[in-house]
C-alpha positions in Angstrom: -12.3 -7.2 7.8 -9.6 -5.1 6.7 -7.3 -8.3 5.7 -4.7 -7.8 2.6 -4.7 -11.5 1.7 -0.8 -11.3 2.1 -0.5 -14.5 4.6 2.7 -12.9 6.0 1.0 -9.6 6.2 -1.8 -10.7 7.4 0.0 -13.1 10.0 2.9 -11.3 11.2 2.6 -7.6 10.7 -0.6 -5.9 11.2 -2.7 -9.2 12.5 -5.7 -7.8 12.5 -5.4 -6.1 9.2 -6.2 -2.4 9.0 -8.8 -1.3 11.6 -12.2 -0.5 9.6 -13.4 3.4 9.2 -9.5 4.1 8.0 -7.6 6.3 6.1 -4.2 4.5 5.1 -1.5 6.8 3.6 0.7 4.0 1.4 3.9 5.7 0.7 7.0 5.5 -1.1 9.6 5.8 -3.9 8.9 5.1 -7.7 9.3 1.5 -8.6 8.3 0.6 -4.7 5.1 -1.4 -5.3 2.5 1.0 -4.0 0.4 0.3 -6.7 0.6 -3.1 -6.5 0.4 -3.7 -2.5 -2.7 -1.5 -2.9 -4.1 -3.5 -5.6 -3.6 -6.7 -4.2 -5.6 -5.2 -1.3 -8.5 -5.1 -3.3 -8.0 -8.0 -5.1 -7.9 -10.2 -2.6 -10.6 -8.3 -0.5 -13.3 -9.3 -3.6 -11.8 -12.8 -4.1 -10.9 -14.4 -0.9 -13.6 -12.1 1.3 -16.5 -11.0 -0.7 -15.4 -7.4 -0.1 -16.5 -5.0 -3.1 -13.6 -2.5 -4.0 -12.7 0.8 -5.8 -9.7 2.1 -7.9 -9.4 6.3 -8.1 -7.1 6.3 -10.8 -4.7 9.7 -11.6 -1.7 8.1 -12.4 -3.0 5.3 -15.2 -6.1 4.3 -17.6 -8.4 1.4 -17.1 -6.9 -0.7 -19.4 -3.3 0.1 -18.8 -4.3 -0.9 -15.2 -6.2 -3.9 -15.8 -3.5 -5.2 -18.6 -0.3 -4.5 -16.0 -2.2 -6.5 -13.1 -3.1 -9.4 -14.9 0.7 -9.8 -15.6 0.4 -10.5 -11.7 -2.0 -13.1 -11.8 -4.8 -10.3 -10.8 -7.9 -10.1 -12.9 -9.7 -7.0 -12.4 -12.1 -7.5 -15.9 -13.3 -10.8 -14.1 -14.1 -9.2 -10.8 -16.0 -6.3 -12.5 -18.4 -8.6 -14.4 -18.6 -9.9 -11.1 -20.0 -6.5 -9.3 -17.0 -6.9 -7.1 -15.2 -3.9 -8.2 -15.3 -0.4 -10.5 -12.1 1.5 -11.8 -12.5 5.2 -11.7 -10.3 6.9 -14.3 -9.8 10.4 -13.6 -6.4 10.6 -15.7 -7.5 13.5 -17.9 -9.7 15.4 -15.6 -8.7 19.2 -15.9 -8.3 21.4 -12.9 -11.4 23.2 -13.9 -13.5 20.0 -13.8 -12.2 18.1 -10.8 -14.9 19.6 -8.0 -17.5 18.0 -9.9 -15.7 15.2 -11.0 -15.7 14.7 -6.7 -19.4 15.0 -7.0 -19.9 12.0 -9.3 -16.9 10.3 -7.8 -18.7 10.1 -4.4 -21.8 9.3 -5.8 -20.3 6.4 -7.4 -18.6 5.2 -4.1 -22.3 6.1 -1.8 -24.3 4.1 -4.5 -22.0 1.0 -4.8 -20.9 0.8 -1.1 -17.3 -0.5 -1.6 -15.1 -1.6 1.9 -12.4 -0.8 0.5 -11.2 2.3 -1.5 -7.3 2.6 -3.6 -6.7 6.7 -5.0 -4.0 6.5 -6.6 -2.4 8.9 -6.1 -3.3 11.6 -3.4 -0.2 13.6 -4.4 -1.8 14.8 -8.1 -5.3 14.6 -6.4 -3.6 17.3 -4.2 -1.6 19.2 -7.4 -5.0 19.3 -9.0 -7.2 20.4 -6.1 -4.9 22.1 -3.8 -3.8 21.1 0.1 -7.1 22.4 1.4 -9.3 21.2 -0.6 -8.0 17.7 -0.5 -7.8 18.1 2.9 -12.0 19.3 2.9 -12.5 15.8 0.8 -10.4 13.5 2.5 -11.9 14.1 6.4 -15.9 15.7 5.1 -16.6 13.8 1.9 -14.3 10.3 1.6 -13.7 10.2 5.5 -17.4 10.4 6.7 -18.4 7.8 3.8 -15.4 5.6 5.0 -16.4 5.5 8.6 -20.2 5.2 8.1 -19.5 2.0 6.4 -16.9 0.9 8.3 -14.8 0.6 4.8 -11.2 1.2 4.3 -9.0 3.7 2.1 -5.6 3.0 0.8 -4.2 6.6 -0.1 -1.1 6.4 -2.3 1.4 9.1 -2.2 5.0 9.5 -4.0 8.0 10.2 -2.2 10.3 11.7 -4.0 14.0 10.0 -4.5 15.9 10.9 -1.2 13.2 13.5 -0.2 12.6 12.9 3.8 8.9 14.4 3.0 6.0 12.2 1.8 3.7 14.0 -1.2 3.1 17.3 -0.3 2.8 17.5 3.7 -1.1 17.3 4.0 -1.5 13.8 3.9 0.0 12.5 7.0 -2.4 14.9 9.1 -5.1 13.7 8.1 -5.1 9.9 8.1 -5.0 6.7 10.6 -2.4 5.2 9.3 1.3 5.2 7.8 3.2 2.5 5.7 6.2 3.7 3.4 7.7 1.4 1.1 11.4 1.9 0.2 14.8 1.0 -1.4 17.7 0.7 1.0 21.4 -0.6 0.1 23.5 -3.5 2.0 26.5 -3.0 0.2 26.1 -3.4 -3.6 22.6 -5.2 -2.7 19.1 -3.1 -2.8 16.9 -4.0 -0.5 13.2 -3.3 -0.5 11.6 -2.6 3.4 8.5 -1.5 4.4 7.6 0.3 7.4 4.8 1.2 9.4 5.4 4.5 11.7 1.8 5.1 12.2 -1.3 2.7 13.0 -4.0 3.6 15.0 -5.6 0.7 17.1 -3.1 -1.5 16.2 0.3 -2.4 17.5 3.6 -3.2 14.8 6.3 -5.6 16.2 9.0 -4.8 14.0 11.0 -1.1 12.4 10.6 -2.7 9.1 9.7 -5.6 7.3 11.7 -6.9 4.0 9.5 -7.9 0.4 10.1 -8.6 -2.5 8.4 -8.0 -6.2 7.7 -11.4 -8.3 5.6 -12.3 -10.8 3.2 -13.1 -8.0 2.6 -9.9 -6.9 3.9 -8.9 -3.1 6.6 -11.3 -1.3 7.2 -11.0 2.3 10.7 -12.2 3.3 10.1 -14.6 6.8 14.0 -13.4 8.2 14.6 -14.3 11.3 15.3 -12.1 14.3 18.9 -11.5 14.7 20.2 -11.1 18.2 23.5 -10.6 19.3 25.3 -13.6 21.9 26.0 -12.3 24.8 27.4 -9.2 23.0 30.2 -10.7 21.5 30.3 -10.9 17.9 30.4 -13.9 15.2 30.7 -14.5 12.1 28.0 -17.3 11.9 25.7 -16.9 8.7 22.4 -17.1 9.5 20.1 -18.1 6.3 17.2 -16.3 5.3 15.7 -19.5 3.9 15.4 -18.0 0.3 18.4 -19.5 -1.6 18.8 -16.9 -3.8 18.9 -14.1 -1.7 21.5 -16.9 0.5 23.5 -16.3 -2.5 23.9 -12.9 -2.7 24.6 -12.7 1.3 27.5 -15.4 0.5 25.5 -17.9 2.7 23.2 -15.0 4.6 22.7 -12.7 7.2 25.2 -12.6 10.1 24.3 -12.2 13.8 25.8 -8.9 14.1 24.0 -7.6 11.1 21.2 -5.3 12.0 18.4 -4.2 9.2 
């Protein structure tokens, strides 16, 4: 199905969802919510769909993991009794150990069949492996699994702060997709924007698209489009319809303001 759950997402952005038998790089800055768009993808693949999912963890343990996204409302532990989903830690694998590590990995993944499939992150799975080995795993091993079963991976990668490069170059090559998550400023405001430069089979409407982190998880901002009048300028507020966001624009966007 290929669905996040994100009704915005979902509705407004990629309405589709992400085309099945796909490699998704999900990039961005630390702090962005890669982790968390990535986990709500599987999250809400098990609950609201009846998708089974995996977690490739580098980055965190299980129970840091599971502990951090139930402070979002997400409950991995339930979903797991469940035989919805399996979190494989790989946090302490050795450089010496990974190659079979990948052995037992994809055995895990070709006996339990997931649709959808988070590593997190591709950037040490690179450090550890090298670029041409993760390149050998990501199109012979994990992209021939992913497109026989029509499943879907989510690979996250770190940009570094102010770097114009995403993880270490071999990434974008290889995959169907491209969403980067980052920070931009309005003044003294931070904004967070995502955007999508890359989506096979499916068509994005917009540069970016403007979120927000709650305690909820992922939050979509529904701004309106802002046009200019006959191309004269104004200084008409527009509201974004959040009121606190209204507050910090001193009333909201204006019609000249592009974003």
């Amino acid at each position: 199905m290929g669905k996040t759950g994100i009704e915005y997402f979902d509705n407004f952005i990629l309405k589709d969802g992400f085309p099945d038998g796909s490699l998704i790089l999900v990039a961005g800055e630390p702090g962005a919510g890669k982790t968390i768009f990535s986990a709500t993808y599987l999250y809400n693949g098990a609950k609201k769909f009846g998708e089974k999912g995996v977690y490739i963890s580098l980055a965190e343990t299980k129970r840091e993991f599971y502990e951090a996204m139930k402070q979002l409302g997400m409950d991995f532990e339930e979903l797991e009794k469940k035989g919805l989903f399996r979190f494989i830690d790989l946090v302490t694998v050795s450089r010496g150990a990974i190659e079979k590590e990948i052995q037992f990995l994809m055995s895990e993944i070709s006996s339990f069949q997931p649709k959808r499939v988070v590593i997190d992150s591709i950037s040490v799975f690179a450090q550890i492996l090298g670029l041409e080995k993760t390149r050998v795993f990501l199109h012979t091993m994990l992209g021939r699994f992913i497109k026989a079963y029509n499943a879907t991976a989510l690979l996250i990668a770190e940009k570094p702060m102010g770097s114009k490069t995403i993880g270490h170059g071999v990434e974008e090559f290889v995959v169907d997709g491209v969403i980067i998550l980052k920070y931009k400023s309005l003044g003294e405001i931070t904004r967070r924007v995502m955007e999508i430069p890359k989506m096979r089979r499916r068509s994005v409407e917009r540069a970016e698209y403007e979120y927000v982190i709650t305690k909820n998880g992922i939050e979509f901002l529904e701004l309106p489009d802002l046009v200019r009048d006959k191309g004269e300028y104004t200084l008409e507020k527009i509201t974004t319809g959040i009121e606190k966001l209204d507050k910090m624009l001193d009333g909201g966007y204006t019609r000249d303001q592009m974003f």
